[in-house]
C-alpha positions as CSV (number, residue, x, y, z in Angstrom):
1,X,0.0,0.0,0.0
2,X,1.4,3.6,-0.5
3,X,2.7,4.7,2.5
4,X,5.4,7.9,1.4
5,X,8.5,6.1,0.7
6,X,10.5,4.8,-2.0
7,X,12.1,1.4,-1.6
8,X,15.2,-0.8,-2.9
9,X,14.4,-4.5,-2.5
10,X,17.4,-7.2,-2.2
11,X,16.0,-10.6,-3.2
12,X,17.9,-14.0,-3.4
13,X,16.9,-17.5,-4.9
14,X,19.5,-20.0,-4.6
15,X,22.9,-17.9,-6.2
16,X,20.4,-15.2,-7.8
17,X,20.6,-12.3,-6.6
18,X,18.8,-9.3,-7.6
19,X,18.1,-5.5,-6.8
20,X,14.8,-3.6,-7.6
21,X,14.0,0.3,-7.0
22,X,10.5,0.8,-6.8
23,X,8.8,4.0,-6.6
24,X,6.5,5.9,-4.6
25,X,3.4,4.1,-4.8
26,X,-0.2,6.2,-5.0
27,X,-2.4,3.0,-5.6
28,X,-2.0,-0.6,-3.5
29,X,-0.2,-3.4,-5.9
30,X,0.2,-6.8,-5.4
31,X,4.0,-8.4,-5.2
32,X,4.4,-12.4,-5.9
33,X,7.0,-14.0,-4.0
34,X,8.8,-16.8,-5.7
35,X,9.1,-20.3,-3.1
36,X,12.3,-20.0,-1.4
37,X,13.4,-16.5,-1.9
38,X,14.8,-14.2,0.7
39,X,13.7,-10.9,0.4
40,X,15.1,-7.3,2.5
41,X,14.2,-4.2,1.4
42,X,14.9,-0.5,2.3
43,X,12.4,2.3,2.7
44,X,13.9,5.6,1.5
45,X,12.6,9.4,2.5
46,X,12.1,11.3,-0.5
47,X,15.2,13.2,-0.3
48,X,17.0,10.0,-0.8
49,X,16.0,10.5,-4.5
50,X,18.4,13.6,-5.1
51,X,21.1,13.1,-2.9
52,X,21.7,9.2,-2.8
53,X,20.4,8.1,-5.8
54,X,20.9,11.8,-7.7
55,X,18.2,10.7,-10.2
56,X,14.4,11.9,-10.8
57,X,12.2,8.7,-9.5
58,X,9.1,9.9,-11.6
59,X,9.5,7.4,-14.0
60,X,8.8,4.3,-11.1
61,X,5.7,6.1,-10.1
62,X,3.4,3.0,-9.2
63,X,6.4,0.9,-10.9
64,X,9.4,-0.8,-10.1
65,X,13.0,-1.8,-12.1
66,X,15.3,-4.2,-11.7
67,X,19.0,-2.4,-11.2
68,X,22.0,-3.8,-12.5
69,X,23.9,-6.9,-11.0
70,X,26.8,-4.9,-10.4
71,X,24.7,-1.6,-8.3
72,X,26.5,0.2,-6.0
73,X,29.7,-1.9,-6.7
74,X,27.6,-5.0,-5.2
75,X,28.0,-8.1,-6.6
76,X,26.7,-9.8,-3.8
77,X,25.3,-9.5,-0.2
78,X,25.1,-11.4,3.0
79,X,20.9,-12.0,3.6
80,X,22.0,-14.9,6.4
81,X,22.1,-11.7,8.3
82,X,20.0,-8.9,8.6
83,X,22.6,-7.0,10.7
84,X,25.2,-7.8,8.3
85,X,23.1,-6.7,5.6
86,X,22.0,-3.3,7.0
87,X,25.4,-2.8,8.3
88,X,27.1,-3.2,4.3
89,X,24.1,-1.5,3.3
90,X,24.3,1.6,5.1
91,X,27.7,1.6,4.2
92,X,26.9,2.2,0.9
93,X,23.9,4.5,1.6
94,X,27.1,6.6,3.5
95,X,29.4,6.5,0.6
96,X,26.6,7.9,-2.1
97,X,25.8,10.7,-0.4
98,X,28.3,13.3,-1.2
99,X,26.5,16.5,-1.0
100,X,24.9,18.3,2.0
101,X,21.7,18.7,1.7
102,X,20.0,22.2,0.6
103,X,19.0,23.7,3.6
104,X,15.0,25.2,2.7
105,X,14.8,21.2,2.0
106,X,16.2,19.7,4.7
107,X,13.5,22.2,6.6
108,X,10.5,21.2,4.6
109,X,10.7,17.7,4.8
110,X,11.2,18.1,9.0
111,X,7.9,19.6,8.9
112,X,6.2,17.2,6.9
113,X,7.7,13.7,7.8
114,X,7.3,15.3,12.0
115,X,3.7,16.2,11.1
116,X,2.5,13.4,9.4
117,X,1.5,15.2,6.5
118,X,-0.8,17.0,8.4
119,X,0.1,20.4,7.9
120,X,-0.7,23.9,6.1
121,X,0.5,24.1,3.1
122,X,0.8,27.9,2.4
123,X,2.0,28.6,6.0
124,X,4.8,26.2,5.3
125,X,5.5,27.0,2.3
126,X,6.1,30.1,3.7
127,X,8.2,29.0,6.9
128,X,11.0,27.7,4.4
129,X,11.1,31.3,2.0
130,X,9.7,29.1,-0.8
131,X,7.1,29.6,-2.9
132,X,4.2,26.6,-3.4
133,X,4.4,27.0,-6.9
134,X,8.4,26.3,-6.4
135,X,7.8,23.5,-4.1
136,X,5.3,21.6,-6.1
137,X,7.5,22.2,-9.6
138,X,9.9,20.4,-7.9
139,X,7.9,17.5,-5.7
140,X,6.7,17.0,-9.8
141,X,10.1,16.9,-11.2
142,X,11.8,14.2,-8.6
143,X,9.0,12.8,-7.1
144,X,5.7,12.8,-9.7
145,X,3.0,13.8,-7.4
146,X,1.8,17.4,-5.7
147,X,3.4,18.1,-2.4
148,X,-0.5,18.3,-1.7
149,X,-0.7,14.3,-2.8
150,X,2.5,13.3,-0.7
151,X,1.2,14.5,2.6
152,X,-2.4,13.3,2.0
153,X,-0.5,9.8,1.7
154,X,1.5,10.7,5.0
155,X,-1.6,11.3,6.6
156,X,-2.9,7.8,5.5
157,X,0.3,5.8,6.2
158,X,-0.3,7.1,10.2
159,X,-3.5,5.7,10.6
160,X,-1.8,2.5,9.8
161,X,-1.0,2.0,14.2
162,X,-4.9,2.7,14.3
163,X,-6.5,0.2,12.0
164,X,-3.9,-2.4,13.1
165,X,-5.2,-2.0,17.0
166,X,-8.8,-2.3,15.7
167,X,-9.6,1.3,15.8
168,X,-11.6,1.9,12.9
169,X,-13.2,5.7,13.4
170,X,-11.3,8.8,12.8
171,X,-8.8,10.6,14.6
172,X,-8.4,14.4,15.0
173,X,-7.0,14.7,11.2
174,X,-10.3,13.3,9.5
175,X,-13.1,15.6,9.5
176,X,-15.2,12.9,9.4
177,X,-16.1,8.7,9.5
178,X,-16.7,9.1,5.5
179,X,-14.0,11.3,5.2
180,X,-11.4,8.9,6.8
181,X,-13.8,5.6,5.4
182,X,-12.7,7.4,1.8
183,X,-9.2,8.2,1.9
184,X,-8.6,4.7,3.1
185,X,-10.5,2.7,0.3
186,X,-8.5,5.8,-2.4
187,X,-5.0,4.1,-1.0
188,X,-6.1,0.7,0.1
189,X,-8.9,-0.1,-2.1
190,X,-10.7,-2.0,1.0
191,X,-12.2,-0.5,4.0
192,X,-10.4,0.0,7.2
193,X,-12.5,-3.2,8.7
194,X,-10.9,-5.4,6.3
195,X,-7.5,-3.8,7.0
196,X,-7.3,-4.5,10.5
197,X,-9.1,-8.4,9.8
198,X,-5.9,-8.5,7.2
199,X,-7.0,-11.9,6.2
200,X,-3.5,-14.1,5.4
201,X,-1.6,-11.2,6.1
202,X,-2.6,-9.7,2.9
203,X,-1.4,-6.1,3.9
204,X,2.5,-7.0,4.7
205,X,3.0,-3.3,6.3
206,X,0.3,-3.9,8.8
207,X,1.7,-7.7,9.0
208,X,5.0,-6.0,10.3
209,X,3.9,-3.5,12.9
C-alpha cells in the first residue's frame, strides 16, 4: 500500500541475486514472492532520491526496475544476516551521499515527515522562504506527485498504528467517519474493517507493525 516512501528490495533464490527500486506508490499493488526466496528491502525518504540516488524517480511512479547486478559496486550480499546486511548496506547509503543537503529542504521535509502530512500548506511553504508554486515544480520533477498528494498519503500511512489495534473511526486529522472511510478505500482499495481483519496477512505493512 502507499505509504510515502521509496524502496530498494534485495532478493535472493538459490545464487540469484537481484536488486529492484520501486517507486512511490499512490495506488496498492500486489507483489508475488517466488518459493524460497529471501527478500530485505529499504524504505527511503524522498530526499534520498536527489542526494543518494541523484536521479528523478518519476519514471517508477506505481512501478518498479530491476537495477543492474553490479549496483553500487555489489556483486553480492550477506541476507543470512539482517545486521550484516544493513550494516554493508548503510555503508553504501554513506558513501553515495556526497552533498549536503540544501537547507529550505532539509526544513521542509522536518515539517512534513514530523507532522505526518498534516500540515498547512501555504503557512509552510512560507516557513521555508519558498514559494508553493516552487515547491510543487519540484515535488513533480523528482518525485511525480503534488506536495499536496504526498502529505495526504503521510496522513494515510499514520493511521496504519490505528487500524492495526482495531480502531476503525477517525482521529483528529479526519473531518469525518466518511472522510477517513474514503481516503482509506482511495489508498487501500478496501475499508479500514478489512485492513485490520488482514486476512492471510494480505497487507504486509500492517503484518510487520
Amino acid at each position: 500500500m502507499p505509504d510515502g516512501y521509496f524502496d530498494l528490495l534485495c532478493s535472493q533464490n538459490g545464487q540469484t541475486f537481484k536488486f529492484y527500486l520501486i517507486g512511490l506508490s499512490t495506488k496498492p499493488a500486489e507483489y508475488l514472492v517466488q518459493a524460497h526466496t529471501k527478500t530485505f528491502a529499504i524504505s527511503f525518504k524522498l530526499p534520498a532520491a536527489e542526494y543518494i540516488f541523484k536521479k528523478s524517480i518519476v519514471p517508477l511512479l506505481n512501478k518498479k526496475n530491476q537495477l543492474p547486478q553490479n549496483f553500487w559496486g555489489i556483486s553480492k550480499l550477506c541476507l543470512d544476516s539482517f545486521d550484516r546486511f544493513t550494516g554493508d548496506l548503510s555503508d553504501k547509503i554513506s558513501d553515495a551521499k556526497d552533498e549536503e543537503i540544501d537547507k529550505r529542504k532539509e526544513k521542509l521535509f522536518k515539517i512534513i515527515y514530523s507532522n505526518n502530512g498534516m500540515i498547512n500548506i501555504a503557512d509552510t511553504a512560507e516557513a521555508v522562504y519558498w514559494s508553493r508554486r516552487q515547491i510543487n515544480r519540484y515535488f513533480q520533477h523528482w518525485f511525480g506527485i503534488s506536495m499536496k498528494e504526498y502529505c495526504q498519503i503521510l496522513r494515510y500511512r499514520s493511521t496504519f498504528n490505528q487500524i492495526n489495534e482495531g480502531e476503525l473511526y477517525p482521529q483528529s486529522k479526519y473531518a469525518d467517519q466518511s472522510h477517513f472511510i474514503r481516503e482509506v478505500k482511495k489508498y487501500s482499495s478496501t475499508t479500514p474493517k478489512r485492513l485490520f481483519r488482514n486476512k492471510n496477512g494480505r497487507f504486509i505493512q500492517l503484518s510487520t507493525l
